[in-house]
C-alpha positions as CSV (number, residue, x, y, z in Angstrom):
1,X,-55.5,-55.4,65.3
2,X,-52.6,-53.1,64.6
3,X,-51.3,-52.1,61.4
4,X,-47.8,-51.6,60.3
5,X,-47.2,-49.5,57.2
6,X,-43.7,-49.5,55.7
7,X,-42.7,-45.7,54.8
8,X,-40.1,-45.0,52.1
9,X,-38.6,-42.3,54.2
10,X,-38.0,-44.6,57.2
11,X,-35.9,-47.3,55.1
12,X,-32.0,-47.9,55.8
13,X,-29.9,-49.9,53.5
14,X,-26.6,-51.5,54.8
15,X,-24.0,-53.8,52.9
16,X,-22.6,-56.9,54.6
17,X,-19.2,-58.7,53.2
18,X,-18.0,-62.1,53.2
19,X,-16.4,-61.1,56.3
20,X,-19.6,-60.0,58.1
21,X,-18.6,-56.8,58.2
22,X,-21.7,-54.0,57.8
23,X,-21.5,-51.0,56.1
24,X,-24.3,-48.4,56.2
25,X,-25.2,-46.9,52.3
26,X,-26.8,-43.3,52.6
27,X,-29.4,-43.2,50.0
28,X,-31.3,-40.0,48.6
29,X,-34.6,-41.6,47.7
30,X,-36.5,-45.0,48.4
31,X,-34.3,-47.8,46.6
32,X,-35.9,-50.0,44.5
33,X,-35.5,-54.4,44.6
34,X,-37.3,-57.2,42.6
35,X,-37.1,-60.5,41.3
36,X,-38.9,-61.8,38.4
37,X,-39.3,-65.4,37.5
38,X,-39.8,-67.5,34.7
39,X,-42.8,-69.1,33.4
40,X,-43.9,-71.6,30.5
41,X,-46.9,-72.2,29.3
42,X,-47.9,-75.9,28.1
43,X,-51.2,-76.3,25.6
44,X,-52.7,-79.4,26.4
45,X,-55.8,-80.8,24.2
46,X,-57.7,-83.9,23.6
47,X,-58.3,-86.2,20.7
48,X,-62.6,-85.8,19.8
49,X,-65.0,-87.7,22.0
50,X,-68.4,-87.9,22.7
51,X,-70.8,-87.5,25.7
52,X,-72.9,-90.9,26.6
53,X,-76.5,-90.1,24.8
54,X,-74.9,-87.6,22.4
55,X,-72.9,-89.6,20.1
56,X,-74.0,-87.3,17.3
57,X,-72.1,-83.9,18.4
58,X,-68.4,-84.9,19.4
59,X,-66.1,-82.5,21.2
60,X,-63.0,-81.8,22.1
61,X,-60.6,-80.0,24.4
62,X,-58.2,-77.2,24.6
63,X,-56.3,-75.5,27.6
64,X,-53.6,-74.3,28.9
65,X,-51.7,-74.5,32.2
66,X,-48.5,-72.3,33.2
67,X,-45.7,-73.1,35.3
68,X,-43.3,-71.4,36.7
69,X,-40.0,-72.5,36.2
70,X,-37.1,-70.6,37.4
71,X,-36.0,-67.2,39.1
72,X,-33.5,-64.9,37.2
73,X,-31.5,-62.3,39.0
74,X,-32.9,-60.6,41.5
75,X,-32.4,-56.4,40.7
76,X,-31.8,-53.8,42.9
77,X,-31.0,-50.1,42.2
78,X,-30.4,-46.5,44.7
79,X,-28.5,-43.2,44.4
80,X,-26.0,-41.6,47.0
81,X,-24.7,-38.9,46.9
82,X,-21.0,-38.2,46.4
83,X,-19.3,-37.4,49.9
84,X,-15.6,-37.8,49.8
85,X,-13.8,-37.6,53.7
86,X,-10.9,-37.6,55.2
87,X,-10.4,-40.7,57.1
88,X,-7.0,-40.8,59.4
89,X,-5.3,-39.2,56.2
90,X,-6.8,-41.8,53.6
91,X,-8.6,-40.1,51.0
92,X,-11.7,-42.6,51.0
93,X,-15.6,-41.8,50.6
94,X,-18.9,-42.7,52.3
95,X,-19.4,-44.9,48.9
96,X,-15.6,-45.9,49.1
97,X,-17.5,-49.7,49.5
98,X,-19.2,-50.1,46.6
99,X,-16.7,-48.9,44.0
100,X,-14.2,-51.8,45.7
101,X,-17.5,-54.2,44.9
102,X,-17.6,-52.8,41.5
103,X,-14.2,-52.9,40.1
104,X,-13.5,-55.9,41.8
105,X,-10.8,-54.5,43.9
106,X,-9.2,-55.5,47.3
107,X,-11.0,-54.3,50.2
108,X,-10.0,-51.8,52.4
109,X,-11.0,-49.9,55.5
110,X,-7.6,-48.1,55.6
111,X,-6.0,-46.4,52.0
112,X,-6.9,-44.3,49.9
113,X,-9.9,-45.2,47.4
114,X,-8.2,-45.5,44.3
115,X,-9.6,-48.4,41.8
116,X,-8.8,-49.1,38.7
117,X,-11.5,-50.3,36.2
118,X,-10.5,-53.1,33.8
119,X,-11.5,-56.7,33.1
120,X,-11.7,-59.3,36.2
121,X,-12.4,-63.0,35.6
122,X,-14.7,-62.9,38.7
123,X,-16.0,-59.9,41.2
124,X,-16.8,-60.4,44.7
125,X,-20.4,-60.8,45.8
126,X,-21.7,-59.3,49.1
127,X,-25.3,-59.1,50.6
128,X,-27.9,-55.9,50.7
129,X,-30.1,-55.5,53.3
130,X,-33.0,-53.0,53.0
131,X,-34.1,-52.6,56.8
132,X,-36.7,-50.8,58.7
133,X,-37.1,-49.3,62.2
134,X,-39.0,-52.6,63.1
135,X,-35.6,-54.3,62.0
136,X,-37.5,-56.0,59.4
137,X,-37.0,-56.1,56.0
138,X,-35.6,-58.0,53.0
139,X,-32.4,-58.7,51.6
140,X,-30.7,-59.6,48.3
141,X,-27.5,-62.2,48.5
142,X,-25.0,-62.7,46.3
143,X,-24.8,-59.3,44.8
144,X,-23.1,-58.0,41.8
145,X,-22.9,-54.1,40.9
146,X,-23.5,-53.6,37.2
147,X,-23.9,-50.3,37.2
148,X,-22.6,-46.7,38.3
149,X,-23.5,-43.4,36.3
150,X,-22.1,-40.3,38.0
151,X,-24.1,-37.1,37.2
152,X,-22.9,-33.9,38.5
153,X,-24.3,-30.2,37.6
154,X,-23.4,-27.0,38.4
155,X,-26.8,-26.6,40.7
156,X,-27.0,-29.5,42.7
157,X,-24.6,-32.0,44.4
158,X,-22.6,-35.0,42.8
159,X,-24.6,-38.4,42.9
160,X,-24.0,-41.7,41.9
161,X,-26.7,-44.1,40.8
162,X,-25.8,-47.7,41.7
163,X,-27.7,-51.0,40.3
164,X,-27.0,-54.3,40.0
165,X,-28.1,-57.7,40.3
166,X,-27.9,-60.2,42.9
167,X,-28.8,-64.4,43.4
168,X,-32.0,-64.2,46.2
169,X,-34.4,-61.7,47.4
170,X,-35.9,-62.8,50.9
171,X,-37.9,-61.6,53.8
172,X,-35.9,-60.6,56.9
173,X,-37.5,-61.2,59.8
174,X,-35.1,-59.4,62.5
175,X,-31.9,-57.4,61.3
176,X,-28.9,-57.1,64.0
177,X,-29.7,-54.1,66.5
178,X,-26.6,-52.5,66.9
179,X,-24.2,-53.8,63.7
180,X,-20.8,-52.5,64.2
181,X,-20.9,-49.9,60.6
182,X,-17.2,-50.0,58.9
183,X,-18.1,-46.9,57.6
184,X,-20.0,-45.1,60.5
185,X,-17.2,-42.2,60.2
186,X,-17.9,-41.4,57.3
187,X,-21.6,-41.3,57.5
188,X,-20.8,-38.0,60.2
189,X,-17.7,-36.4,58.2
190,X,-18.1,-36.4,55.2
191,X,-18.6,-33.7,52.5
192,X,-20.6,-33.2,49.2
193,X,-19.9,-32.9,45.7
194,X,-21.2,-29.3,44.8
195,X,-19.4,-29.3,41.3
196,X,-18.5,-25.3,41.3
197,X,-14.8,-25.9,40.3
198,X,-15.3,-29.1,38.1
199,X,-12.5,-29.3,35.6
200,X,-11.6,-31.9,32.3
201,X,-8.0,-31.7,31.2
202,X,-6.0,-33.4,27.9
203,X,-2.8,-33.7,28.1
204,X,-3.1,-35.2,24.5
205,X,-0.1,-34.0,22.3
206,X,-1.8,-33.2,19.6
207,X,-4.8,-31.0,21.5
208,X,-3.8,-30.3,25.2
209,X,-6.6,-28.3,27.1
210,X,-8.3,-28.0,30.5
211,X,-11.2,-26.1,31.1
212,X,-14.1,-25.8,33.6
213,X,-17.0,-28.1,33.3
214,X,-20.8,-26.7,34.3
215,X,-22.4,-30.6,34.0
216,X,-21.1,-34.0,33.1
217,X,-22.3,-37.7,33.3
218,X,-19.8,-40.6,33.7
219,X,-21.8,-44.2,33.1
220,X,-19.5,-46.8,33.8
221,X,-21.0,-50.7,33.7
222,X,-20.2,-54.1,33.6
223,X,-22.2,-56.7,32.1
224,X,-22.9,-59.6,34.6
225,X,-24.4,-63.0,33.0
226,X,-25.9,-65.2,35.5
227,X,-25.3,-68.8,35.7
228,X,-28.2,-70.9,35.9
229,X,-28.4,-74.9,37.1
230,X,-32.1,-76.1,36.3
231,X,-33.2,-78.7,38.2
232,X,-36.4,-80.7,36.4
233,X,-39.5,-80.4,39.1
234,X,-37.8,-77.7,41.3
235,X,-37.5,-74.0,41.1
236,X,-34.1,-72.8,40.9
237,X,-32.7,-69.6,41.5
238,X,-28.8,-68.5,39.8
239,X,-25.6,-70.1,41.2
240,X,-23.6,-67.0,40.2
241,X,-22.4,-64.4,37.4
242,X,-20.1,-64.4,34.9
243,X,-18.2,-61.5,33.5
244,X,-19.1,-60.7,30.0
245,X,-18.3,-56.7,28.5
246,X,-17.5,-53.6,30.3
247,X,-18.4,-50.1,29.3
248,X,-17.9,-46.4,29.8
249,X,-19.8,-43.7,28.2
250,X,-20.8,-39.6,28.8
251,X,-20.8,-36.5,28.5
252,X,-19.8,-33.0,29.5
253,X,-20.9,-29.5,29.0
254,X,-18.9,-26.4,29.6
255,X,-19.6,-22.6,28.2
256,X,-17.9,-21.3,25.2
257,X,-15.0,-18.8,26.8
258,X,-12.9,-16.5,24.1
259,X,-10.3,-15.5,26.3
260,X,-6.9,-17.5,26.7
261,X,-7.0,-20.5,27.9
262,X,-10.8,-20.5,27.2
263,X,-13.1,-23.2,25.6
264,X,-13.6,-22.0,22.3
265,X,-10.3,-23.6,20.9
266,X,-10.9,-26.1,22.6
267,X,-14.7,-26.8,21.0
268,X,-13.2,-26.1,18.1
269,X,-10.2,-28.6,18.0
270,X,-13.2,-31.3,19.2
271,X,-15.2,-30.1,16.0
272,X,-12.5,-30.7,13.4
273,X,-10.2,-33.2,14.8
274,X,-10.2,-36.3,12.4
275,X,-9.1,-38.7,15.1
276,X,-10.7,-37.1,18.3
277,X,-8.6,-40.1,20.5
278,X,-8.1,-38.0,23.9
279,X,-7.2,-38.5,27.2
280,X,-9.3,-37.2,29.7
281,X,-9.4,-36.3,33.4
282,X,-12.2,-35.3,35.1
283,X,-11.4,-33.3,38.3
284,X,-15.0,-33.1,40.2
285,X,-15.4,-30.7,43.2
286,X,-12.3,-28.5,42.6
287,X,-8.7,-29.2,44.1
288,X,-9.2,-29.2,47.3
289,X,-7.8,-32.1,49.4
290,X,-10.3,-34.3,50.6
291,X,-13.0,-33.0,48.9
292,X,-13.2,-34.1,45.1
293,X,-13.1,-37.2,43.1
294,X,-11.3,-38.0,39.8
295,X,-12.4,-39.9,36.6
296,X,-9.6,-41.0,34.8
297,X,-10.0,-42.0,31.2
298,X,-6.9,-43.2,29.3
299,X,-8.5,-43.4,25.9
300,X,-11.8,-42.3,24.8
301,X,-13.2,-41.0,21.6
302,X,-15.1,-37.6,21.9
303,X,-18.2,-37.1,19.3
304,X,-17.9,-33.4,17.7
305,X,-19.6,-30.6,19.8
306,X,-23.1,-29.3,20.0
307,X,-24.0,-25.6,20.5
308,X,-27.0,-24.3,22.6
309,X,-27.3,-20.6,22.4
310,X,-29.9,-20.3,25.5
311,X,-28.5,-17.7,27.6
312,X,-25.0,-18.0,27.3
313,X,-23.4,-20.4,24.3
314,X,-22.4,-23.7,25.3
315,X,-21.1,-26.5,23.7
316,X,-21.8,-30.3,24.8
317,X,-20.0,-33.2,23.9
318,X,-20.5,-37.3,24.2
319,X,-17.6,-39.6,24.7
320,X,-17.1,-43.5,24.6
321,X,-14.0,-44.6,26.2
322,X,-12.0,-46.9,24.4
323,X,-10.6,-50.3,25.7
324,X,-9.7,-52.0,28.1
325,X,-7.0,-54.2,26.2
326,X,-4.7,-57.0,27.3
327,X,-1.4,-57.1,25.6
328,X,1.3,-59.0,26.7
329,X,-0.5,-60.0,29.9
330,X,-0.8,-56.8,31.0
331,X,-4.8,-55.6,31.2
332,X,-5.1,-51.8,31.1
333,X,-7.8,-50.1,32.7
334,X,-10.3,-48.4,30.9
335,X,-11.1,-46.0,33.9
336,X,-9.5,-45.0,37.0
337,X,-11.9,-44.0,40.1
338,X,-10.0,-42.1,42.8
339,X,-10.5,-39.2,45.4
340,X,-7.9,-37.0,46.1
């Protein structure tokens, strides 16, 4: 009898829409996928009794029996790298996909990646299908992304780590041989974050600046609360998710530079600032066209610095972006995602 071992390094992970459209999602490592259920536990015990012939010792009864009663959210998780393209004069990336999915934006196969991150009543769903060469595998429906933390250093390439949630996890027993791949351009052309020009700018009034960056994290997330219909004597799995808060937190590190237009005024207007409100941008991968992505943060409060004198002195900073708000009707976004 033949044996079939499945090998992390021979695992492809692809993205279907409502449409049926696949896209292919380039992953650096083995992603990970589970679904827990829930369980309760019923003590059950008996009055005191006797045997027949031993009226004189009675007894009684204790156990315990455990059900299971319901699935919760199946949870998935991966990291791809950051590989912005060129595609027909759209400024889009291999990941272009999942940020629609995240912000709950519009999809598109032909415009620039540009998404704004605010409140949405609802975010679309789509399915995740983790295949091997056998074209088995498994796959998770009704997905939600709850998660993206962009980490970038000045030694290794820009990733993003993605996770989220989704309704089912299943078995699948034969995956499409030759899926037409939305993104299958991408997956040839694109390029890669190496962070060597990575820049954060203010044009706050009151403290402008702009100066290079050598590391920086960017955690944005969403908080997605699943929506459950028990059913008495069956085992249910969520109907859906329900938006609930949003977030965006990091942090940045740059060396401490004297000269004009260097970091140590900067550091220092950070340090004694009594209302450190900024705006921030976040220019990753330099200027070049095509080949960088921009964080956008209208609002965010900026903790005071701290020094490490290894080597050469830097200075690190955490942030927490403020917002978003609804006034008026009008939602503003509390990020803006776009590669330019």
């Amino acid at each position: 009898m033949t044996q079939t071992f499945y090998l992390d390094k021979e695992i492809k992970v692809y993205l279907e829409n409502d449409a049926g459209d696949y896209y292919r999602i380039e992953v650096t490592a083995a992603p990970e996928f589970s679904q827990a259920a829930s369980s309760e536990s019923v003590s059950v015990n008996t009055m005191p009794q006797t045997r027949a012939g031993d009226t004189a010792n009675p007894y009684s009864s204790v156990s315990s029996k455990i059900f299971k009663t319901e699935f919760e959210p199946a949870s998935w998780s991966f990291t791809t790298h950051i590989r912005p393209f060129n595609n027909g004069g759209n400024k889009q990336a291999a990941e272009s996909i999942l940020w629609e999915f995240f912000t709950g934006s519009t999809e598109t196969v032909s415009a620039d990646t540009d998404n704004y991150f605010s409140l949405k009543e609802t975010y679309p769903t789509f399915t995740l299908y983790f295949i091997y060469p056998d074209r088995k595998g498994y796959k998770i429906s009704g997905c939600v992304i709850s998660r993206a933390d962009i980490s970038v250093d000045i030694n290794s390439t820009g990733t993003i780590s993605w996770s989220g949630s989704g309704i089912k996890l299943e078995d699948k027993d034969l995956f499409p041989s030759s899926p037409t791949i939305q993104n299958s351009s991408a997956l040839t052309g694109a390029n890669y974050i190496t962070n060597k020009l990575s820049t954060l700018t203010s044009t706050n009034s009151a403290a402008a600046f702009s100066f290079p960056i050598t590391a920086m994290s960017v955690s944005m997330s969403v908080e997605h609360q699943p929506i459950t219909s028990p059913i008495l004597a069956e085992l249910t799995y969520p109907i859906g998710f329900s938006r609930k808060n949003i977030e965006v937190t990091g942090n940045f590190t740059a060396y401490v530079i004297t000269e004009t237009g260097g970091t140590k005024g900067a550091s220092a207007s950070l340090r004694t600032n009594n209302d450190p409100m900024f705006d921030i941008s976040l220019n990753i991968g330099g200027t070049t066209t095509y080949k960088n992505i921009v964080v956008v943060l209208p609002k965010v409060f900026i903790q005071p610095p701290s020094y490490s004198s290894s080597d050469a002195l830097t200075f690190s900073c955490d942030f927490i972006a403020t917002g978003p708000s609804v006034l008026g009707g009008v939602t503003t976004s509390i990020a803006q995602i776009k590669y330019t």
